[in-house]
N, C-alpha and C positions, 0 to 999 in steps of 0.2 A: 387417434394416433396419426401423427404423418404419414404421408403416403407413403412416403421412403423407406416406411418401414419394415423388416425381413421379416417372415414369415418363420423361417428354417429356427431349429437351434442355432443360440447364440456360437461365435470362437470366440475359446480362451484366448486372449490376446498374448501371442508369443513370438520370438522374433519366427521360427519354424511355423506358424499357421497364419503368418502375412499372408497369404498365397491362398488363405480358403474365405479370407474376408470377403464378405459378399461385396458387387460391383457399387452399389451406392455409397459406401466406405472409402473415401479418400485414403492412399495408402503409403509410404516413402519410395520412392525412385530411385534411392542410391541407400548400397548395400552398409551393413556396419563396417565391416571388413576395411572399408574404403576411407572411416574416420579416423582421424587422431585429435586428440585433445589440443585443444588451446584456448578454453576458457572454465575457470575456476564457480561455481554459483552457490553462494551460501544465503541458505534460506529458502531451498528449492519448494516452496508452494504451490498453491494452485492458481497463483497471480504470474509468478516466472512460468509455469507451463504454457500456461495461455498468450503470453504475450512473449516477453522477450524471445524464449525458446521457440515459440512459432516463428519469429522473424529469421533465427538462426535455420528451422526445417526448409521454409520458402528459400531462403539463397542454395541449401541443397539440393532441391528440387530442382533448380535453376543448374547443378554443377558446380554452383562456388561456394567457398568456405567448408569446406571439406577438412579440411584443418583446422578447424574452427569449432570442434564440436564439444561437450559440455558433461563436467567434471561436477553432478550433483553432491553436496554439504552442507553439514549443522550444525552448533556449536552447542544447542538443546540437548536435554535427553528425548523430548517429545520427537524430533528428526528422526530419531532413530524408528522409529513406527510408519514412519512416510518412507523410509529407505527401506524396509523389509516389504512392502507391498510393493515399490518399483523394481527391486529386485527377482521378487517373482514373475514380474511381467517385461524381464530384458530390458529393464528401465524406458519403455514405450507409453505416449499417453495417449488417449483417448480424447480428444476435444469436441463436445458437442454445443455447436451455433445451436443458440436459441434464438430465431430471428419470429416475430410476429405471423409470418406467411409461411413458414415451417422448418422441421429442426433436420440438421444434418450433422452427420460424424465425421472425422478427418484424425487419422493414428498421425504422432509425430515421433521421431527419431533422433533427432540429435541428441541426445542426452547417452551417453554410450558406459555411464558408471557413478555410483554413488558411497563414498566415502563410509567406511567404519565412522560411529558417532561415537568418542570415547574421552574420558578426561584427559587434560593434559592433550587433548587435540593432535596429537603426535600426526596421524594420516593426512588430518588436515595442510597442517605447517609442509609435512615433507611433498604435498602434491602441488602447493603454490612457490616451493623452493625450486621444482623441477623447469627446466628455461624452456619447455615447451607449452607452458602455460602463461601467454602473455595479456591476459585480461581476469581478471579478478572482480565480480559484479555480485551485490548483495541485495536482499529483501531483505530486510531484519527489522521491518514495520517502523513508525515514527517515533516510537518510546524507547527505541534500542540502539539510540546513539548519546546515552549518560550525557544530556546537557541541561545546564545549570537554568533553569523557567525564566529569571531573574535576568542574567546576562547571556544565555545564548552560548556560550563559552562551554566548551568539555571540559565536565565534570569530573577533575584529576582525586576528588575528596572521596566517590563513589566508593565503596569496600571491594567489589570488582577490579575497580579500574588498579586501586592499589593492591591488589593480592598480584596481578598481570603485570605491575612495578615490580615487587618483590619477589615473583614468580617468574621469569620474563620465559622459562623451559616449559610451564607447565598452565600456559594460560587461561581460563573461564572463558574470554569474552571473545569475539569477533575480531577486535582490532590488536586484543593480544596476538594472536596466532598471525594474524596478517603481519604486524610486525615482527614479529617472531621470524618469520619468512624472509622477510626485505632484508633481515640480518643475516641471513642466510644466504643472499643472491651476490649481497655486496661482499662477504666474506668469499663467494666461489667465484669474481669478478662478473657477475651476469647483472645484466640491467634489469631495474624492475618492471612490476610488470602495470598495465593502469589499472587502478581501482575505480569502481562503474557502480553509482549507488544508484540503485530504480527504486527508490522509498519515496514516497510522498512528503518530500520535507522543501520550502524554499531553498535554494544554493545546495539542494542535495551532495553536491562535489565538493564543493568548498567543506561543508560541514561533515564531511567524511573526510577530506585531510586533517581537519583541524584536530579531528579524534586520532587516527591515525600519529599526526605528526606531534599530537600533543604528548602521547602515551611513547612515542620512541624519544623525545625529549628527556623524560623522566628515566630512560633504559641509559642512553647513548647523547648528547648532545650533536655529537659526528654523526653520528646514523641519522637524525632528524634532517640535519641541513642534505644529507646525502639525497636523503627523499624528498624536499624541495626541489631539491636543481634539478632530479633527474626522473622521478615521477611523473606521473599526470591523475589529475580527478575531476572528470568532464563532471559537469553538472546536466542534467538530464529530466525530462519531463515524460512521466507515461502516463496511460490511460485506456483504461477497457474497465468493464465492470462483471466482473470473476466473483459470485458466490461462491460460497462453500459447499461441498458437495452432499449431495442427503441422498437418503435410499431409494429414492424420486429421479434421480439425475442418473444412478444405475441405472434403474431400471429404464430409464429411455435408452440409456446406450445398449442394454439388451437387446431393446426391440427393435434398434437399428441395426442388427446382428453381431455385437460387439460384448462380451464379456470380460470386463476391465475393473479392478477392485478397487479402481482409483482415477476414474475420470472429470474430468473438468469441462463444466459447463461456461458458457461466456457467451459477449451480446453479437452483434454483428460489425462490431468499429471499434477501431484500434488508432492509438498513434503514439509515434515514440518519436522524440525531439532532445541531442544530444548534442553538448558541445563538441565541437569537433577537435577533441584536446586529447590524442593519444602518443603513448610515449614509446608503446612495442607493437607496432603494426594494429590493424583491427579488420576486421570483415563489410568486403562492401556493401552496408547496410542501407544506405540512397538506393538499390538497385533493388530495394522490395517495399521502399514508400516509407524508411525512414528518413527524418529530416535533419539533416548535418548543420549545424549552423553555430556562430558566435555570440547569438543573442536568445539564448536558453528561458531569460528572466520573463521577458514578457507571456513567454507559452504558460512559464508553469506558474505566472499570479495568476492568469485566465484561469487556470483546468483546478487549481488548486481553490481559488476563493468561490468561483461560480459552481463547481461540480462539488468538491470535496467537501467546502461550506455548506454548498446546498444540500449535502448530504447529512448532516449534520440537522438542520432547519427540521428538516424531513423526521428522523431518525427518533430524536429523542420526545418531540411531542407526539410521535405513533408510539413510543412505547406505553407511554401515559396512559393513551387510550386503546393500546391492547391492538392493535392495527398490524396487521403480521406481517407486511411486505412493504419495500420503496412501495412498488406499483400500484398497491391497496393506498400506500396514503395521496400518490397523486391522482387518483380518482375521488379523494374523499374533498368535497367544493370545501370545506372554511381551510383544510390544511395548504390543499393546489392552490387558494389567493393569498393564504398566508405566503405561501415560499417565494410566491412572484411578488407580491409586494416589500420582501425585505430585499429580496432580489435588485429589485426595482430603484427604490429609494436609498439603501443600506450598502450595497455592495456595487453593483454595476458603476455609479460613477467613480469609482477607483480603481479602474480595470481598464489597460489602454484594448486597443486593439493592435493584431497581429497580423502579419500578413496573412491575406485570406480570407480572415472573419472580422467583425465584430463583435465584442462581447454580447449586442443584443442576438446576434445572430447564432453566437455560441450557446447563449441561454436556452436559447428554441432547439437547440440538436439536444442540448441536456434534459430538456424537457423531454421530446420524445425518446430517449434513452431511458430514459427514469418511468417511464407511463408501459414500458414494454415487460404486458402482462406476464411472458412466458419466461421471465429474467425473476425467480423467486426469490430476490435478496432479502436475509429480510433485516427488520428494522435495531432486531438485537445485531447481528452479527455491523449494521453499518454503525450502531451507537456505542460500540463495542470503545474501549481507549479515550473517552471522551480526554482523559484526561493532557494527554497529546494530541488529540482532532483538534480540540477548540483553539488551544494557543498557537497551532501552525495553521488551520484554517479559517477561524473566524475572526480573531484578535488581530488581525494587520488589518483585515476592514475597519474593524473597529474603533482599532487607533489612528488609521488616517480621517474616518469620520467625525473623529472628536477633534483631531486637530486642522479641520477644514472647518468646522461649526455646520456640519449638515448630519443629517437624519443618522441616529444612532437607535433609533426606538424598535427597530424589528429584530435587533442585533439584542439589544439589553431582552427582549421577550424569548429570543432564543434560549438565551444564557439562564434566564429565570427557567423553562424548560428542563435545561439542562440537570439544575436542582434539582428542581422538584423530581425525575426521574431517578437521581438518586437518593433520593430519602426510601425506595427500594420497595413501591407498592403502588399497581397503578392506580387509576380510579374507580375500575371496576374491584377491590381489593385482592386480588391477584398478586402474587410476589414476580418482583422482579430481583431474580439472582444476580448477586455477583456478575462486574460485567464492565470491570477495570482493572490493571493492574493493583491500582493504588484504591481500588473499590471500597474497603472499611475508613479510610482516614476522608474519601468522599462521602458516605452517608453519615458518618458523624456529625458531618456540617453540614450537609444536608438539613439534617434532622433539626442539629439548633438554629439552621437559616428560617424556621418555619415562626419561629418569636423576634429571631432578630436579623432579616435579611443580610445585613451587612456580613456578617461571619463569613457569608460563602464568598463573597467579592473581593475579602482581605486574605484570602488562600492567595500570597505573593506568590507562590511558586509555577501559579498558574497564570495570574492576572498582572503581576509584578506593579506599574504605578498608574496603570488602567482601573482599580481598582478601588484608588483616591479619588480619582475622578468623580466629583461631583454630579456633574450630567448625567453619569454614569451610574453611579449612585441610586440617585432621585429614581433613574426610569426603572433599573432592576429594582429598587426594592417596592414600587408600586406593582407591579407587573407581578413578581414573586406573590406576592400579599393577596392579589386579584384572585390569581391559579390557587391557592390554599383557600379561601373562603368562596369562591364562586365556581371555579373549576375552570378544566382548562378550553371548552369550549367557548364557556363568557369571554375569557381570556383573549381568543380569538378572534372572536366576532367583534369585540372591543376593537380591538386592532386595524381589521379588515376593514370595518366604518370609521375607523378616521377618529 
């Protein structure tokens, strides 16, 4: 165990037993008493605690944004189970650094309330109507912004999206109720407020207008254009690496004297890079190592194609082989030269550099980020959504690869990977559960990619005219063919030799 760690009984973590946390526990500086809300967070997980929400605790620590503090929500019924456990603990988290040289605890506080989860959203709409909430910021993962595989375009056909049309009082979705809202601010003359999307999506801002302004389109024509002129949707790039939490991550926070029914484990490195496009003030976030800037795009191809792909690479051929962590599979020598060789040949040259780094430069921080054994990610929870990973993370390599005429073959061996994990059993015959949204219409094809490759590559919804591609073609269906009759180590070693 860390040395750090208390001896005593654990504190129940409560705002009233701040004050008996043992001294090696990082604590808040500034009292609740002293916050008021101004910003909105729907999708509050263990990704928003750790990150964004820590950057809001550090400028408290500091004395600023004190106004600034954070109005937890969910549009789920699952929310609701996340909010009855932050509620019991004064909506305080627990963060514990898992750094290689030893783990530390740090409580954070800005989070001062967490919304009723209820249909028809009502709590929701009416706390984003109030003008003291001028930031609006979402998690709501890659697959929760209804867009059309094919064009990119929000998906106005969705049954959601149209219930939220003909419901505009009683909305489902996320961008209902946010809309819902903006109708509200502009009907009491208040200006809106920015919408702040931290998902893992290219042009995350843009692509959260589009749903946005698409869906108040369909309500309002006036209300849409209103939210043009006078909105904002910075586009934004994050990044830490936030497991999920297991009864393992408790109990280290136990033993660092902290009893917390819901804390978050994370690595030692963080970074958040935002357009600097707000419409109603914002918190001075430069003042604790975020980076403001006008050119979002290059951060987030970097963090997205090299980390998020590479996670990906990593991910679904350790499922294959039963491999339980990132960490386990960058130890394991054919998977670690596979991911640098596709790395290498496949993705790196389509990646500028930024100021700062270079992408080989960024590969090697990825690298030791991914290899930090005390970070238990594991390889279900990062191959979780394939069905959104791959078209936002590996398919823009892809497609500039094929239309540059350079190396597409560690890309096509991925994607065959990809398959063959969901045909839902690995090599060891062990099942692999459910582990997509869209999981049964994936191992359907799966299952008949294993006679006739092609089926998986003409899923348009995923590969759109990537697909046709010939080049493209050829290498997955050789590669596919290889992993079913030789497995997926031949498969590799294949590869790795050239």
């Amino acid at each position: 165990m860390d040395p750090l760690a208390h001896d005593n009984p654990p504190v129940k973590l409560r705002l009233d037993q701040i004050g008996r946390l043992p001294s090696n526990v990082k604590t808040p500086l500034y009292r609740r008493e002293d916050l008021t809300p101004g910003i909105v967070h729907i999708g509050l997980g263990n990704f928003h605690r750790a990150h964004q929400a820590w950057y809001i605790h550090r400028l408290m620590q500091l004395g600023q944004a004190r106004d600034w503090a954070i109005i937890g929500a969910g549009v789920r019924s699952y929310d609701a189970e996340m909010r009855e456990k932050l509620l019991r603990q004064d909506f305080l988290t627990t963060l514990v650094e898992l750094d290689p040289s030893r783990v530390s605890a740090e409580v954070t506080g800005p989070m001062i309330d967490y919304l009723p989860v209820e249909p028809g959203n009502a709590p929701l709409i009416q706390k984003m109507s109030d003008p003291e909430i001028r930031i609006v910021s979402l998690t709501v993962t890659e697959g929760g912004y209804f867009l059309d595989a094919k064009t990119g375009a929000f998906d106005i056909s969705h049954k959601d999206v149209r219930h939220d049309a003909n419901n505009p009082d009683q909305p489902r979705t996320v961008f209902g109720a946010i809309v819902a809202a903006l109708a509200n601010r502009r009907a009491n003359g208040l200006p809106p407020f920015t919408a702040l999307s931290c998902d893992n999506l290219q042009g995350n801002g843009t692509i959260l207008r589009s749903c946005i302004v698409g869906l108040a389109r369909l309500l309002d024509p006036d209300l849409a254009e209103w939210i043009l002129e006078n909105g904002a949707f910075p586009n934004s790039m994050v990044d830490c690496i936030v497991p999920a939490t297991t009864g393992h991550v408790i109990e280290q926070c136990r033993a660092l004297g902290v009893e917390d029914c819901a804390p978050v484990s994370h690595e030692n490195f963080r970074q958040w890079v935002i357009e600097d496009s707000f419409c109603n003030g914002r918190p001075p976030l430069e003042m604790v190592g975020v980076t403001l800037t006008q050119d979002v795009h290059t951060y987030e191809a970097m963090k997205l194609r090299i980390l998020n792909g590479g996670h990906q690479i990593l991910a679904n051929v350790g499922e294959i082989l039963n491999i339980p962590t990132i960490s386990d599979c960058m130890h394991d020598s054919d998977i670690l030269s596979f991911f640098r060789k596709v790395q290498a040949r496949d993705i790196l040259p389509h990646v500028q550099t930024v100021p700062g780094t270079t992408p080989v430069e960024y590969l090697d921080l990825v690298e030791r980020r991914f290899a930090n054994s005390t970070i238990h990610d594991t390889t279900r929870r990062v191959a979780f959504d394939g069905s959104a990973r791959h078209p936002g993370f590996l398919l823009p390599s892809l497609r500039d690869a094929l239309q540059s005429g350079t190396s597409i073959n560690g890309l096509a061996l991925t994607e065959a990977f990809w398959c063959r994990m969901c045909a839902g059993h690995r090599e060891d015959g062990s099942v692999i559960s459910d582990n997509d949204p869209l999981w049964s219409e994936l191992h359907r094809a799966a299952l008949s990619a294993k006679a006739n490759p092609a089926v998986w590559i003409e899923q348009g919804k995923f590969y759109g005219d990537i697909g046709q591609n010939q080049v493209f073609s050829d290498a997955f269906s050789s590669w596919l063919s290889m992993i079913w009759q030789h497995g997926s180590r031949a498969a590799l070693a294949r590869y790795i030799n050239g």
